[in-house]
DOTI-688702 format. One record per residue: residue number from 1; x, y, z of N, C-alpha, C in turn. Coordinates in steps of 0.001 Angstrom, whole numbers, m for minus. Layout:
<rovos>
ROVO     i        nX        nY        nZ       caX       caY       caZ        cX        cY        cZ
ROVO   NUM         X         Y         Z         X         Y         Z         X         Y         Z
...
</rovos>
This chain:
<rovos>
ROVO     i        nX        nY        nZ       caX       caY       caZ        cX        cY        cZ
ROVO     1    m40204    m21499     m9705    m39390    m22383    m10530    m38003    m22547     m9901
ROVO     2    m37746    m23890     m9557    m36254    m23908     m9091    m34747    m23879     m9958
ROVO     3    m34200    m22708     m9319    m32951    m22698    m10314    m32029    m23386    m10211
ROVO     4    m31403    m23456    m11581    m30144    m24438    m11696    m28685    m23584    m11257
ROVO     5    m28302    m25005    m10274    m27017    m24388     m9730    m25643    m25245     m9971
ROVO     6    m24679    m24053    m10131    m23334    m24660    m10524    m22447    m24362     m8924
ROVO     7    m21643    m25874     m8917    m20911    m25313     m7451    m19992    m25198     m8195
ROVO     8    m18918    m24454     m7818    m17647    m23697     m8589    m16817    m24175     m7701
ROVO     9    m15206    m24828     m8429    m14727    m25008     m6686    m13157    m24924     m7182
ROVO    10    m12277    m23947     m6994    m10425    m23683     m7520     m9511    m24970     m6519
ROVO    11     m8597    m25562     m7528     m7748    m26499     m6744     m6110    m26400     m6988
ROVO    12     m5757    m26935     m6545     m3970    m27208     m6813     m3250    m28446     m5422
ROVO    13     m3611    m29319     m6012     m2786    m30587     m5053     m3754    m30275     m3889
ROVO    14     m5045    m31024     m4126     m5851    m30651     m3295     m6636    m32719     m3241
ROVO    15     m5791    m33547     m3457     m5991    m35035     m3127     m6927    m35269     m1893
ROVO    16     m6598    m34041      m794     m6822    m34897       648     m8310    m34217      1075
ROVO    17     m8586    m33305       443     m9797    m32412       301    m10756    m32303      m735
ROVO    18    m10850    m32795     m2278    m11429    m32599     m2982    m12643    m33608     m3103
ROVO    19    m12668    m34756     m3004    m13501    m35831     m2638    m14522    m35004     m1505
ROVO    20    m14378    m35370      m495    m15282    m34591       557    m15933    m33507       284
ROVO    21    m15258    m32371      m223    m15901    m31514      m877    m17206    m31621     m1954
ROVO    22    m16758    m32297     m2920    m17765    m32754     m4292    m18729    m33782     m3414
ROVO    23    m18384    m34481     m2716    m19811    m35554     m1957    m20520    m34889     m1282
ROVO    24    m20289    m33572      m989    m20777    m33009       224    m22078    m32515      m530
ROVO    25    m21688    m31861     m1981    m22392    m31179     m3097    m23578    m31753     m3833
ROVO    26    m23295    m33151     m3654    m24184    m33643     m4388    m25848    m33417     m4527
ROVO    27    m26360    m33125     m3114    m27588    m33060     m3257    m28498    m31709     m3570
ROVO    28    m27333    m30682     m4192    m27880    m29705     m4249    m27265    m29037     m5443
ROVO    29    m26026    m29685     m6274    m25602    m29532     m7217    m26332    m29903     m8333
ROVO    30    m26631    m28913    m10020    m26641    m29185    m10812    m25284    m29778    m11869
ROVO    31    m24754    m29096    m11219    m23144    m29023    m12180    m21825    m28754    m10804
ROVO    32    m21063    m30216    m11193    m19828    m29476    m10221    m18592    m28957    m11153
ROVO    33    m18157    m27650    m11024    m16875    m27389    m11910    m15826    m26913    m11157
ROVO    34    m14524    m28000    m11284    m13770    m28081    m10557    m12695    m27246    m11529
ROVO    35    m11791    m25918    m11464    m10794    m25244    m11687     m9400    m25818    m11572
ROVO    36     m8779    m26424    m11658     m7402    m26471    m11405     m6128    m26109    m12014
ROVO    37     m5507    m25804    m10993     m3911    m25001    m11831     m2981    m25830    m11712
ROVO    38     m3008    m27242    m12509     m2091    m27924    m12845     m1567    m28449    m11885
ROVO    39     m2034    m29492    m10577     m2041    m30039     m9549     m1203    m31034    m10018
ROVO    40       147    m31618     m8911       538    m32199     m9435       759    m33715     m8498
ROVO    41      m422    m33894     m7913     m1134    m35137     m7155     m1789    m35200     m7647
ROVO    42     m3179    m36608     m6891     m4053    m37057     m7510     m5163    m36229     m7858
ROVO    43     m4653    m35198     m7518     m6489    m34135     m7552     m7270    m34383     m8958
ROVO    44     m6378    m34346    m10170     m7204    m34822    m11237     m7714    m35812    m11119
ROVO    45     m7026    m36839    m10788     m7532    m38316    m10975     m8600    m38462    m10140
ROVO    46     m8922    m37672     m8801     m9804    m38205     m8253    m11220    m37490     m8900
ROVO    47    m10707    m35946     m9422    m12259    m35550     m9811    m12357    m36193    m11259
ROVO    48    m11981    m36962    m11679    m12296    m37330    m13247    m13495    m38569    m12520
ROVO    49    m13312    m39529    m11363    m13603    m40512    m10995    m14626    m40353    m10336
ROVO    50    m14712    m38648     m9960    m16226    m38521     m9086    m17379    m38080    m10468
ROVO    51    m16405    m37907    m11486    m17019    m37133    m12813    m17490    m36246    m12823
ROVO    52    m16888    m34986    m12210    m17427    m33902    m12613    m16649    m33195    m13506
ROVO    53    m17015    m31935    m14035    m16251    m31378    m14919    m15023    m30633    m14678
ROVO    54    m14170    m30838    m15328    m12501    m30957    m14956    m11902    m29705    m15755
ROVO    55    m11301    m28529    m15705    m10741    m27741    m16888     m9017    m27186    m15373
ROVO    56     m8355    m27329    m16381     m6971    m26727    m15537     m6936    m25317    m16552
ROVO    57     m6035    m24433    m15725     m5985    m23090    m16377     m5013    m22451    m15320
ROVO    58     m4140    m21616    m15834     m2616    m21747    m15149     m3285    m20418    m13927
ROVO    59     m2794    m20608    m12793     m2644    m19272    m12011     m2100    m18411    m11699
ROVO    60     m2768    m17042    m11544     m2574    m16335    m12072     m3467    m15289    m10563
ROVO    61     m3587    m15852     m9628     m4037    m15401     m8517     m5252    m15594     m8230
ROVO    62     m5820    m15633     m6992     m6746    m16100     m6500     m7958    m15674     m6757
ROVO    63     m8268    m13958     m7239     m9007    m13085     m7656     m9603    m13655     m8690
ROVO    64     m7939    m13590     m9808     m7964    m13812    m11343     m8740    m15306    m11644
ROVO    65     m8534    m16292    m10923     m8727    m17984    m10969    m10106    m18285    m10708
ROVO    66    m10719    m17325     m9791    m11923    m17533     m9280    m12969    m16623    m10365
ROVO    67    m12388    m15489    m10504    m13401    m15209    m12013    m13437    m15894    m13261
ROVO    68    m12306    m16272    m13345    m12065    m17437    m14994    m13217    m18566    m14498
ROVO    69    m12916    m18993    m13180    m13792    m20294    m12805    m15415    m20185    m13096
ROVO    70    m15709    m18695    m12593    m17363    m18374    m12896    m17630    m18390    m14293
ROVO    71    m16681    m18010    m15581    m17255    m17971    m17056    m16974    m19466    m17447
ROVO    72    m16573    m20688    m16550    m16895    m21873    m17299    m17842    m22581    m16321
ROVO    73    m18473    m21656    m15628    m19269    m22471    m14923    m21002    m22524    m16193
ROVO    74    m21424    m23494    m16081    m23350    m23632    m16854    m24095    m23041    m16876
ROVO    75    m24124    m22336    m15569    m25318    m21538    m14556    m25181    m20260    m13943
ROVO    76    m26341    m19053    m14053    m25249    m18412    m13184    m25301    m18262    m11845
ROVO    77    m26201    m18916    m11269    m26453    m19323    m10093    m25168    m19922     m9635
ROVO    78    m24336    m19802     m8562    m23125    m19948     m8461    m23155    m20039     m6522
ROVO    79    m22516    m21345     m6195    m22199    m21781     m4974    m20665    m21529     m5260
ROVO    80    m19678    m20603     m4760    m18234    m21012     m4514    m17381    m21925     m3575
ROVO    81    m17418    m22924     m3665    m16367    m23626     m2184    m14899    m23714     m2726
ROVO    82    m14060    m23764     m1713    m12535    m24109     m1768    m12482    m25357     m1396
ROVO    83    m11882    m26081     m1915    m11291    m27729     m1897    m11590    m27905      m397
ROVO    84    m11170    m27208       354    m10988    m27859      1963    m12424    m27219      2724
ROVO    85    m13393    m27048      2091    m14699    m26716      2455    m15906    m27937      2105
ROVO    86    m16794    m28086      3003    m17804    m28943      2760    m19248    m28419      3385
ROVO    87    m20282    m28512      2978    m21725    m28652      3343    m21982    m29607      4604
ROVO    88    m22655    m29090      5886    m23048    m29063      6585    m24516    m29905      6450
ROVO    89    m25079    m31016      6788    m26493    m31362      6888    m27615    m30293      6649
ROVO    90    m27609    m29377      7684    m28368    m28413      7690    m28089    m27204      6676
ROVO    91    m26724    m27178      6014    m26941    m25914      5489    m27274    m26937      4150
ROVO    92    m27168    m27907      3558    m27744    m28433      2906    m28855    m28544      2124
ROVO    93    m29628    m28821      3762    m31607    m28455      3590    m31870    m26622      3086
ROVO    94    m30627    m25947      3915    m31050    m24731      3598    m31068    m23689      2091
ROVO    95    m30179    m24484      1041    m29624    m24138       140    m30611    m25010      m917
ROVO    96    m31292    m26272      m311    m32548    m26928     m1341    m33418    m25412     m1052
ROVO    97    m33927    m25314       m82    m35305    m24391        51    m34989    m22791      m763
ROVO    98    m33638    m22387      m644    m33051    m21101     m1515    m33420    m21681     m2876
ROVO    99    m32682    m22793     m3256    m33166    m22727     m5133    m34803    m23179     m5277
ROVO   100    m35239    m23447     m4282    m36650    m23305     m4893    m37681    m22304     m4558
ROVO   101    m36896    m21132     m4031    m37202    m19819     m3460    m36270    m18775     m3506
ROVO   102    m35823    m18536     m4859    m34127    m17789     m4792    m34900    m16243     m4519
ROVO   103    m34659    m15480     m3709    m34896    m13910     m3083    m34253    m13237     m3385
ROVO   104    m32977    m13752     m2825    m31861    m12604     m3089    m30818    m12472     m4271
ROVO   105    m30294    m11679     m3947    m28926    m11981     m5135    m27512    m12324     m4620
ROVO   106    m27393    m12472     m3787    m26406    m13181     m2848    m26975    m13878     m1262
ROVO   107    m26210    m14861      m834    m26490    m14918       308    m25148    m15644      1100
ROVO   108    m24751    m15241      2039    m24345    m15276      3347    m24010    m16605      4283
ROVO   109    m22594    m17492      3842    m22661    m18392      4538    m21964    m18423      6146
ROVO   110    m22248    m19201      7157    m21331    m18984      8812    m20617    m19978      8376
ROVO   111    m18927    m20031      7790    m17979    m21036      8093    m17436    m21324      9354
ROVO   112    m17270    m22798      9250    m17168    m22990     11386    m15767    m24120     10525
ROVO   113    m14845    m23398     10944    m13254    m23991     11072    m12951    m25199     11706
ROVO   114    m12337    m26348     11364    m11730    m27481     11995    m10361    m27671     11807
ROVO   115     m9600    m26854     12960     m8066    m26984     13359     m7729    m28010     13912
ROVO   116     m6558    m28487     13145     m5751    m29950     13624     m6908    m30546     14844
ROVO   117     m7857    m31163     13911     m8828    m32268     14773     m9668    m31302     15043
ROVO   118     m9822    m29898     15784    m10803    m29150     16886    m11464    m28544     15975
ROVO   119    m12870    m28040     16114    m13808    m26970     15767    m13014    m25916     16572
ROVO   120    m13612    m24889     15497    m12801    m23762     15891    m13866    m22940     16197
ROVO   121    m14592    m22322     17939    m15790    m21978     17955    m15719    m20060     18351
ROVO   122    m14534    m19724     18669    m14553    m18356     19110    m12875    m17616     18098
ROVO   123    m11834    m17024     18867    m10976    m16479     18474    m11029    m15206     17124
ROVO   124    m12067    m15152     16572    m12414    m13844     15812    m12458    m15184     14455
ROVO   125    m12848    m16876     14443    m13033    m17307     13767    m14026    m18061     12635
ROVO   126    m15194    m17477     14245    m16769    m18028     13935    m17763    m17142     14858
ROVO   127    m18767    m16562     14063    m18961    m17524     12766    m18397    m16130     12006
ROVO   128    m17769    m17290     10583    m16535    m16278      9565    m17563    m16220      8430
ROVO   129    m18335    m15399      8689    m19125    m14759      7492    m19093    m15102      5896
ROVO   130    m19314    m15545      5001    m18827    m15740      3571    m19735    m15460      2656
ROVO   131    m19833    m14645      1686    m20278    m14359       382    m20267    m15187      m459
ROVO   132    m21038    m16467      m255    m20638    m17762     m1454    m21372    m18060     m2458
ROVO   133    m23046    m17465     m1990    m23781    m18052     m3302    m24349    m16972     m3528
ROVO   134    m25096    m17230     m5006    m24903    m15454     m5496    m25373    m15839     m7173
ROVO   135    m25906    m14643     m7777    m26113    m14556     m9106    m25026    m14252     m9569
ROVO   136    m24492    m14566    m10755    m23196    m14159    m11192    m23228    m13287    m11728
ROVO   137    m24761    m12952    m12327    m24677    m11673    m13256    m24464    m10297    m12546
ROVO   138    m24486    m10113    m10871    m24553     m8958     m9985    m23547     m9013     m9442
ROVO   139    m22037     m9460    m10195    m21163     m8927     m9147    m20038     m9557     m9800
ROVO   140    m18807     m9863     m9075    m17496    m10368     m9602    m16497    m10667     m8053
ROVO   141    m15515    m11519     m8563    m14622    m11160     m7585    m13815    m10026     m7590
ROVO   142    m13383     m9527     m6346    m12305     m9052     m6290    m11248     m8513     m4604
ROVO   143    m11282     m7594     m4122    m10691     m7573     m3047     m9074     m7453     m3213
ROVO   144     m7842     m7630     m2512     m6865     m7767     m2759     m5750     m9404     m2238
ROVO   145     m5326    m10029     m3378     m4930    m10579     m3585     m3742    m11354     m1937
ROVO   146     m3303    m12516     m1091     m4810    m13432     m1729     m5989    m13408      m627
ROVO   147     m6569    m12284      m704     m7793    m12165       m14     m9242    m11714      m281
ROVO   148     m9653    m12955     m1192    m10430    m12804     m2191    m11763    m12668     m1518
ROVO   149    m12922    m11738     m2236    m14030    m11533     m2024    m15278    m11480     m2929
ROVO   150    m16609    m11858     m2595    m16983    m11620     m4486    m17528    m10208     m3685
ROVO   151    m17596     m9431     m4730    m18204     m7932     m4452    m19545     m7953     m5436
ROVO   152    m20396     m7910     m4663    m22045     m7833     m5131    m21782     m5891     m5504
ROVO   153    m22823     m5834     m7001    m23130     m4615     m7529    m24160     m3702     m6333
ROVO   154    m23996     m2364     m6084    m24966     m1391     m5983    m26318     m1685     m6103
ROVO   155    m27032     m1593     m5052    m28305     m1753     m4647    m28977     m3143     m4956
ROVO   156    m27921     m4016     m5264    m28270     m5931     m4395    m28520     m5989     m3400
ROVO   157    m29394     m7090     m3233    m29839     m7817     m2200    m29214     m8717     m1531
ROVO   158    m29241     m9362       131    m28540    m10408       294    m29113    m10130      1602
ROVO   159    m29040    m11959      2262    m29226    m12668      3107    m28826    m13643      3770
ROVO   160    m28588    m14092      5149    m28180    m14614      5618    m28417    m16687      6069
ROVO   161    m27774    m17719      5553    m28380    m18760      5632    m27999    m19365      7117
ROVO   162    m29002    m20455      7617    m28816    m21527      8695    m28319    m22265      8313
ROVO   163    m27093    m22957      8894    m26066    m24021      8643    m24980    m23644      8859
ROVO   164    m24054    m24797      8805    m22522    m24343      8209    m21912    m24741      7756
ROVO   165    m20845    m23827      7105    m19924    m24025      5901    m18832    m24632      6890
ROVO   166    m18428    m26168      6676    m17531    m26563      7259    m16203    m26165      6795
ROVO   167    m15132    m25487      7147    m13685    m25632      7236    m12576    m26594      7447
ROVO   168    m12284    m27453      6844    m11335    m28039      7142     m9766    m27637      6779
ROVO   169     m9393    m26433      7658     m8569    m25658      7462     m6702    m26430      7258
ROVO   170     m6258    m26507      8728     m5065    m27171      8655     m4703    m28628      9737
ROVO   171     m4087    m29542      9196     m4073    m30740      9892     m2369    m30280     10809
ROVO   172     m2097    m29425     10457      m625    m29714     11192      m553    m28149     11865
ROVO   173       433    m27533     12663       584    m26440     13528      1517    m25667     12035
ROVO   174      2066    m26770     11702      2877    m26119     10315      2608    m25927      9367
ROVO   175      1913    m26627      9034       770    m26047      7461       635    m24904      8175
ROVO   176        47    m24155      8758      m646    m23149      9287       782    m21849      8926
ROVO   177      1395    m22247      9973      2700    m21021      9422      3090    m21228      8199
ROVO   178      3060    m22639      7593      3639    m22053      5857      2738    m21553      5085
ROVO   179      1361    m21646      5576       405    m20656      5092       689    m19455      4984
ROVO   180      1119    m19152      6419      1341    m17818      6747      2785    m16980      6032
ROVO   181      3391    m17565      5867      4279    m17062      5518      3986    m16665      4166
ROVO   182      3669    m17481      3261      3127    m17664      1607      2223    m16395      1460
ROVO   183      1252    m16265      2662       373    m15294      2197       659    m14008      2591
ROVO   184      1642    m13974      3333      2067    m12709      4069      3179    m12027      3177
ROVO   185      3505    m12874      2225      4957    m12426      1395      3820    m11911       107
ROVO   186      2583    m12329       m86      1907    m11912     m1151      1249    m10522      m705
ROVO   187       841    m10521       219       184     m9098       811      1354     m8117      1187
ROVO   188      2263     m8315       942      3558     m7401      1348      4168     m6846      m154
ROVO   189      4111     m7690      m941      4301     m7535     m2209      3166     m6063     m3028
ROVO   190      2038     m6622     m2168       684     m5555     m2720      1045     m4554     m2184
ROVO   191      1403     m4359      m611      1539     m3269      m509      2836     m2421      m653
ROVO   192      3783     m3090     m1174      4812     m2635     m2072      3990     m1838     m3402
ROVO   193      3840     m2923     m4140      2985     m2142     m4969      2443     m1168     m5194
ROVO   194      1471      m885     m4126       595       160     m3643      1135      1210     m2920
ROVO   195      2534      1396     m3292      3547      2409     m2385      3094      2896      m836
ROVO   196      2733      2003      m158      2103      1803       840      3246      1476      1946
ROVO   197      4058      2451      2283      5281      1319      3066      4689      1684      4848
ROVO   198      4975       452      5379      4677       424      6593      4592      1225      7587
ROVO   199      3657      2208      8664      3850      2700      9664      4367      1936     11111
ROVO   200      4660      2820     11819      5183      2744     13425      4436      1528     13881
ROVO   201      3072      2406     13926      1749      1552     14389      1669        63     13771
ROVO   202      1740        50     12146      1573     m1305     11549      2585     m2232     12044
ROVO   203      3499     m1898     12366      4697     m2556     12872      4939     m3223     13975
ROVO   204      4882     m2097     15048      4395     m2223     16324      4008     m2752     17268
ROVO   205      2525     m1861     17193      1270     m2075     17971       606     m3032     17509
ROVO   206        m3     m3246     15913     m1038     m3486     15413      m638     m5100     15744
ROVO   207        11     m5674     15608       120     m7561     15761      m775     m7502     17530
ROVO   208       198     m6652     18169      m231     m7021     19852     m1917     m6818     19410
ROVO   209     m2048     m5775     19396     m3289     m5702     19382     m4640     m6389     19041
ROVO   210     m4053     m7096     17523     m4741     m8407     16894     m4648     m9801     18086
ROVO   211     m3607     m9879     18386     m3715    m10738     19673     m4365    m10579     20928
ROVO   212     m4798     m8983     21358     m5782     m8925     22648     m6638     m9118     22030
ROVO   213     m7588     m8669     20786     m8813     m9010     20492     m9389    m10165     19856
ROVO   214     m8546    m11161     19317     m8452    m12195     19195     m8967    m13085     20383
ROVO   215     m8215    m12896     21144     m7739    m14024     22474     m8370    m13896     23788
ROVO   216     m8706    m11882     24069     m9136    m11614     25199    m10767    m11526     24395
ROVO   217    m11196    m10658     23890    m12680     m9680     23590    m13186    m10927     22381
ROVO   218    m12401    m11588     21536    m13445    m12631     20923    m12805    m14245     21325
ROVO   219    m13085    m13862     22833    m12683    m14821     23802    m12025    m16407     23099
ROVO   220    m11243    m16455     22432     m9734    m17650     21946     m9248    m18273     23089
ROVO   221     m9640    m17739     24312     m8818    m18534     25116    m10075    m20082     25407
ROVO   222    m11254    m19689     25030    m12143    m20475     25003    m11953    m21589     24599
ROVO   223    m10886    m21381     23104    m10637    m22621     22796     m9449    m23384     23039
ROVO   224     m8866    m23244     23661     m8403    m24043     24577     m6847    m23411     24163
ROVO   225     m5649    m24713     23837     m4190    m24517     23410     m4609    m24408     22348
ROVO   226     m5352    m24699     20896     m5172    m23792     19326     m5985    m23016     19815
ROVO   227     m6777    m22537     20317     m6812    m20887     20056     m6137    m20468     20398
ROVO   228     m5105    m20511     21398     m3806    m19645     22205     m3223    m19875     20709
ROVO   229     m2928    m20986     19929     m1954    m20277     18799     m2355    m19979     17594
ROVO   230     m3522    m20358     17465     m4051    m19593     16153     m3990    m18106     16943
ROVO   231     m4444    m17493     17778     m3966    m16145     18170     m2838    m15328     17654
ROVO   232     m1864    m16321     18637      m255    m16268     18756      m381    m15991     17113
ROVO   233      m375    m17332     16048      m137    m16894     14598      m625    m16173     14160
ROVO   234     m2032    m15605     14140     m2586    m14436     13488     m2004    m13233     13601
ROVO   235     m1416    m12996     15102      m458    m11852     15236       684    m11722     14507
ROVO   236      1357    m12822     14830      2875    m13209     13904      2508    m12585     12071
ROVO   237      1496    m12857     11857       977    m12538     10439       419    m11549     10495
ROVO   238       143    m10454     11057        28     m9143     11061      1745     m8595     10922
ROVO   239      2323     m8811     11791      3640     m8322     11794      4460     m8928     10898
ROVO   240      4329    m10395     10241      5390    m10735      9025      4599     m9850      7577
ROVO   241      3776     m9484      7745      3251     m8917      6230      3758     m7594      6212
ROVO   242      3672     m6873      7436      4320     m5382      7456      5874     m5305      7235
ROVO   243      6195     m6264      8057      8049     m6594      8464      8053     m6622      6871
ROVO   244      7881     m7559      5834      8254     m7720      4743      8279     m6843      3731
ROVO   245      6984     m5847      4066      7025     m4962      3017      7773     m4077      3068
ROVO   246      7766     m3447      5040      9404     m2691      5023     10384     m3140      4748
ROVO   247     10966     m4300      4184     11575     m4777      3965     11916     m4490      2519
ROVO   248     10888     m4689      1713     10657     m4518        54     11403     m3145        11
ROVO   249     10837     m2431       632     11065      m545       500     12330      m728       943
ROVO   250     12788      m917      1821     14282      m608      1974     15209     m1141       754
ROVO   251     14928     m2280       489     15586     m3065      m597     15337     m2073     m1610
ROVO   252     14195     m1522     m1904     14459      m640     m3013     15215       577     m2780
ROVO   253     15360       989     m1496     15892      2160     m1400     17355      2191     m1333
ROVO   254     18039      1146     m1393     19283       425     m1207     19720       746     m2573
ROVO   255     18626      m293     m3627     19450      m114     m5034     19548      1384     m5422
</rovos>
């Protein structure tokens, strides 16, 4: 018997991505439910017009947004995409033959990245593994904030699909660092939190290091000038998340 599936998908001023996304869905969607935290472009207007189901709900983090999103989803059969993600031809066909053969309780998508224009085929970026479709009743999100994961229950099943989860990550060299910065001030914050203040090593070593294995051992130089700086930035963002949190700690140790 083939099961009914809900694609789940979180937004916020997501105009230039949300269309593509929901068309991509169509042939394998029962239900599209689109999340949003009060976008303040067309993102409503365009999903009211593709008609799928629309609910805003304030955020409250990426963890928190993506579990609220699963209890208004229909089904619990659950596809997760992010606005700037789309279905692949082939992973398409592969995700018909899963609901009319569901095995597992999760399964396993290869996202393949598209940086300003390029596929992104090596740099430690592909294939980027993803936990997207899944019973809802065996698991939840969680992970640390914003580096969200769904975590499947104790002694689940899961498998790996053919296709790919397209990425349409960043159109500019600068989106990319104000990414970075945004998310690096949030993971610095956690590990404030987590009285976790920075070592020698985290400081350091650990950026260089993300940059030899990046660039040299999951060969980035392959991809040409953006992999030299998606490299370059991934490092920079090892070292702005540490820099900041020593930063936090001193500031507290000041007052």
């Amino acid at each position: 018997m083939q099961v009914k599936l809900s694609v789940v998908i979180i937004t916020f001023n997501e105009e230039k991505n949300i269309a593509r996304c929901v068309n991509s869905v169509r042939e394998i969607a029962d239900e599209v439910m689109v999340v949003d935290s009060f976008s303040k472009d067309r993102t409503e207007e365009i999903c009211r017009e593709l008609n799928v189901k629309f609910v805003q709900h304030a955020f409250a983090g990426h963890i928190e947004q993506k579990n609220f999103a699963i209890t208004q989803a229909a089904y619990p059969h659950i596809l997760s995409l992010d606005a700037d993600e789309a279905l692949s031809p082939e992973l398409i066909e592969t995700i018909k033959a899963v609901k009319n053969d569901w095995q597992a309780d999760g399964y396993f998508l290869n996202r393949l990245t598209n940086y300003c224009g390029q596929w992104i085929k090596h740099s430690g970026w592909y294939p980027d593994r993803k936990l997207r479709l899944w019973d809802s009743r065996k698991g939840a999100w969680g992970g640390t904030n914003p580096h969200d994961k769904f975590i499947l229950e104790p002694n689940t099943t899961v498998k790996y699909l053919s296709g790919d989860l397209l990425h349409y990550s960043f159109y500019t060299i600068t989106q990319h660092v104000e990414q970075v910065n945004k998310f690096t001030s949030i993971g610095a914050q956690q590990l404030f939190n987590k009285g976790k203040n920075p070592t020698a090593y985290q400081l350091f070593l650990k950026p260089s290091l993300k940059f030899f294995l990046s660039y040299v051992i999951k060969r980035g130089f392959l991809d040409g000038f953006y992999g030299y700086t998606i490299c370059k930035i991934s490092a920079m963002a090892v070292y702005l998340k540490y820099a900041k949190a020593a930063e936090l700690f001193q500031q507290a140790k000041n007052k």
